[in-house]
C-alpha positions in Angstrom: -23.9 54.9 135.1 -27.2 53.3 136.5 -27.7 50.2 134.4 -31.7 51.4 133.9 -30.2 54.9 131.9 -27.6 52.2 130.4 -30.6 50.5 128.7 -32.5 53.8 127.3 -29.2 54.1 126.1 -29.2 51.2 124.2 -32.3 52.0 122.2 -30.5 54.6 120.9 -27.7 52.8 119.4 -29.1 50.2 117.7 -29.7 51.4 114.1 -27.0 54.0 113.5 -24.5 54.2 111.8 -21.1 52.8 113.3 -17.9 54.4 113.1 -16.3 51.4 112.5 -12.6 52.1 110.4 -13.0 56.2 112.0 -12.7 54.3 115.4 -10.4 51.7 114.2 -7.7 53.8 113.7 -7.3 55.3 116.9 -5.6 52.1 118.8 -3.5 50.9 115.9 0.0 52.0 115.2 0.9 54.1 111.5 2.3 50.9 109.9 -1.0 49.1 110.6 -3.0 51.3 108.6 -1.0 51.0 105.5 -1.4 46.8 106.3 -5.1 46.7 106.5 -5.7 48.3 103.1 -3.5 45.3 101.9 -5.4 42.7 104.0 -8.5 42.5 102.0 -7.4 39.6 100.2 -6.5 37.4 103.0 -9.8 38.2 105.0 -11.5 36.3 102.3 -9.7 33.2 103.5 -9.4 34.1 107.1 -11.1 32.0 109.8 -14.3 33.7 111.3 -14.9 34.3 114.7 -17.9 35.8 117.4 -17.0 37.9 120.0 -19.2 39.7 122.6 -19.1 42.9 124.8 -21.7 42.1 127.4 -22.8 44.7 129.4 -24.4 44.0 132.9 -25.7 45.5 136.4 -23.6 44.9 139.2 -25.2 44.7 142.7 -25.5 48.1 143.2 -27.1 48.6 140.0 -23.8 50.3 138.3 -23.3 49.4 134.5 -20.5 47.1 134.0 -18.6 45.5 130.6 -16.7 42.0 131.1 -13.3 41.1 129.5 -11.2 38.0 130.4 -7.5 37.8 130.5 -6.3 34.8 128.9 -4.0 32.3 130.1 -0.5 32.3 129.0 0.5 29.7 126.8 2.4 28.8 123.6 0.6 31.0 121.0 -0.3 34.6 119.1 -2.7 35.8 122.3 -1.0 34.7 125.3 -1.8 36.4 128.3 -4.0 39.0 126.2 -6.9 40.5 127.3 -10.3 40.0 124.8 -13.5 40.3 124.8 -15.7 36.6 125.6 -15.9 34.7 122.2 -14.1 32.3 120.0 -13.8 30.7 116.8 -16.9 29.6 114.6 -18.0 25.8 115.1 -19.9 23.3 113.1 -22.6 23.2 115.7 -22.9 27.5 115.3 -25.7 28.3 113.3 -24.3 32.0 113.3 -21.4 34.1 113.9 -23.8 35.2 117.0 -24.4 31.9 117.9 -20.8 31.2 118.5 -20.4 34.3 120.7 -23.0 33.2 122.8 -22.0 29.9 123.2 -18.1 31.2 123.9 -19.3 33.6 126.3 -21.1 31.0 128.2 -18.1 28.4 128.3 -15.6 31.2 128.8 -17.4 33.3 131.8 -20.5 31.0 132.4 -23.4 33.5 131.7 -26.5 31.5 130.4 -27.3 32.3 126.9 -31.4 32.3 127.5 -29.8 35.7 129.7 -28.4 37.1 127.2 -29.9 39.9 124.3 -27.9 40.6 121.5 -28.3 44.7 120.7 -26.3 44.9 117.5 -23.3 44.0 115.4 -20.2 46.3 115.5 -17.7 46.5 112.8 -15.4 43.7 111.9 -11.8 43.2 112.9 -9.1 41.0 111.3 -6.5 39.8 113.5 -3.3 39.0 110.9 -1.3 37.0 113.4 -3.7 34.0 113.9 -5.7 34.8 110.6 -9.2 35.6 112.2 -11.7 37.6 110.9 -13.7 38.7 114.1 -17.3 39.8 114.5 -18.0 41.6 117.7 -21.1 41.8 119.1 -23.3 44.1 122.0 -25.4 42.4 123.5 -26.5 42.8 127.6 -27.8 41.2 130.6 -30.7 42.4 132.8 -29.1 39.8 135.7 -26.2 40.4 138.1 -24.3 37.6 136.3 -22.5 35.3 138.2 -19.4 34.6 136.7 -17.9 31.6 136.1 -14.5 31.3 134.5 -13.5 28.5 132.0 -10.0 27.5 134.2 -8.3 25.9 131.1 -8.3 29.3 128.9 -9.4 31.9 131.3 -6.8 33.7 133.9 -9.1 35.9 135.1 -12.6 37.8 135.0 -12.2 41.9 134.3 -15.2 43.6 135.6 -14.6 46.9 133.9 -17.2 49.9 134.9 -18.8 51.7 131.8 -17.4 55.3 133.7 -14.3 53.9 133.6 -14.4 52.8 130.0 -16.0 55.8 128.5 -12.6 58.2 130.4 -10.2 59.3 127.9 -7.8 59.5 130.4 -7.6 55.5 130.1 -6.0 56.0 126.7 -2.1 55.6 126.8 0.9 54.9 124.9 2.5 51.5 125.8 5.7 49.5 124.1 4.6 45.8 123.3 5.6 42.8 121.6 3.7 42.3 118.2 3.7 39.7 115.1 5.1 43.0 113.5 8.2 43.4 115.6 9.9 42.3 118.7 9.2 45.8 120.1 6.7 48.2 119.4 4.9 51.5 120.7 1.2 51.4 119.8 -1.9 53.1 121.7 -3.7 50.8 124.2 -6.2 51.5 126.7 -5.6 50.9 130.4 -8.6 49.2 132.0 -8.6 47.9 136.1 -4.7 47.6 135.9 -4.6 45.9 133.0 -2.9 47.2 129.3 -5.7 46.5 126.5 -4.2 46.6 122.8 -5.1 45.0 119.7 -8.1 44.1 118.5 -9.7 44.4 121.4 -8.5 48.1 121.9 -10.4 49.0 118.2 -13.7 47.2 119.6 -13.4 49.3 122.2 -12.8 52.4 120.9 -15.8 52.1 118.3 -17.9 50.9 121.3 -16.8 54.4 123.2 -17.4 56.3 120.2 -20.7 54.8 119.6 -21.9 55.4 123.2 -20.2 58.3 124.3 -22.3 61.0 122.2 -25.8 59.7 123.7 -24.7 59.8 127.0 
């Protein structure tokens, strides 16, 4: 999609309604349905977190979405891929704030670049405890990307056609906090097996575009 219609588009979204658990639900396995009714209590104590799905125009003026792949390492999200964003600092005014400023260390596009469109629904993450605020937000710019080498893998440029095909959606066996082995949907995105919390952002993202387009 030309990243001009991709902006009419967003004028559209801003103030209705998200789909938020309706969406939810598509990319997370029967058991995890039963666990999130039970979670309320822990996201009271959970630790909060910004995350954001920046859309952008590439050079040829095509509407893209960036995702990083994270490094593997000793921990719940190794080699995972996520939306830009982290954890909430003392120096974040906001749970926005602290997207923006993750975004910036993680892929290196300047906040002042940056508008924030709206908030989607929250996600908690049992394994590390996080209680995640996503964000839209876009970038008039062809950003140029650079990746944060101590956390960040590698840059995913994924195209909003791409993103918006159901054919992407697939069934995939993985290793959860839930068990050694399980088969849960996931979304499969420039090569790339997306599950998680990151696969419920993007499904309500999908939903929330999809019918305007």
């Amino acid at each position: 999609m030309n990243f001009d219609e991709f902006l009419k588009l967003t004028s559209k979204v801003k103030n209705i309604k998200l789909p938020a658990e309706s969406s939810h639900f598509k990319m997370v396995p029967p058991f995890r349905r039963d666990l999130m009714e039970k979670q309320k209590e822990a996201i009271k104590k959970a630790k909060r977190a910004g995350v954001l799905a920046l859309f952008y125009p590439d050079t040829s003026k095509q509407t893209k979405l960036v995702l990083i792949l994270r490094k593997t390492y000793h921990g719940v999200h190794s080699a995972q891929v996520a939306f830009p964003g982290g954890k909430l600092e003392k120096q974040d005014i906001s749970l926005e704030a602290a997207a923006l400023r993750e975004t910036f260390e993680e892929v290196g596009v300047l906040i002042k670049t940056i508008e924030v469109i709206r908030k989607l629904s929250q996600v908690y993450i049992p394994p590390s405890n996080f209680y995640v605020q996503p964000f839209l937000g876009i970038t008039k710019h062809v950003p140029i990307f650079n990746k944060q080498e101590d956390e960040v893998e590698s840059i995913i440029e994924v195209d909003l056609q791409h993103l918006l095909d159901d054919s992407i959606l697939v069934t995939r066996k993985v290793s959860t906090s839930y068990s050694e082995e399980v088969e849960v949907p996931a979304f499969q995105l420039n090569g790339h097996v997306v599950w998680g919390a990151t696969a419920m952002m993007i499904s309500e993202i999908k939903d929330l575009l999809k019918p305007h387009i």
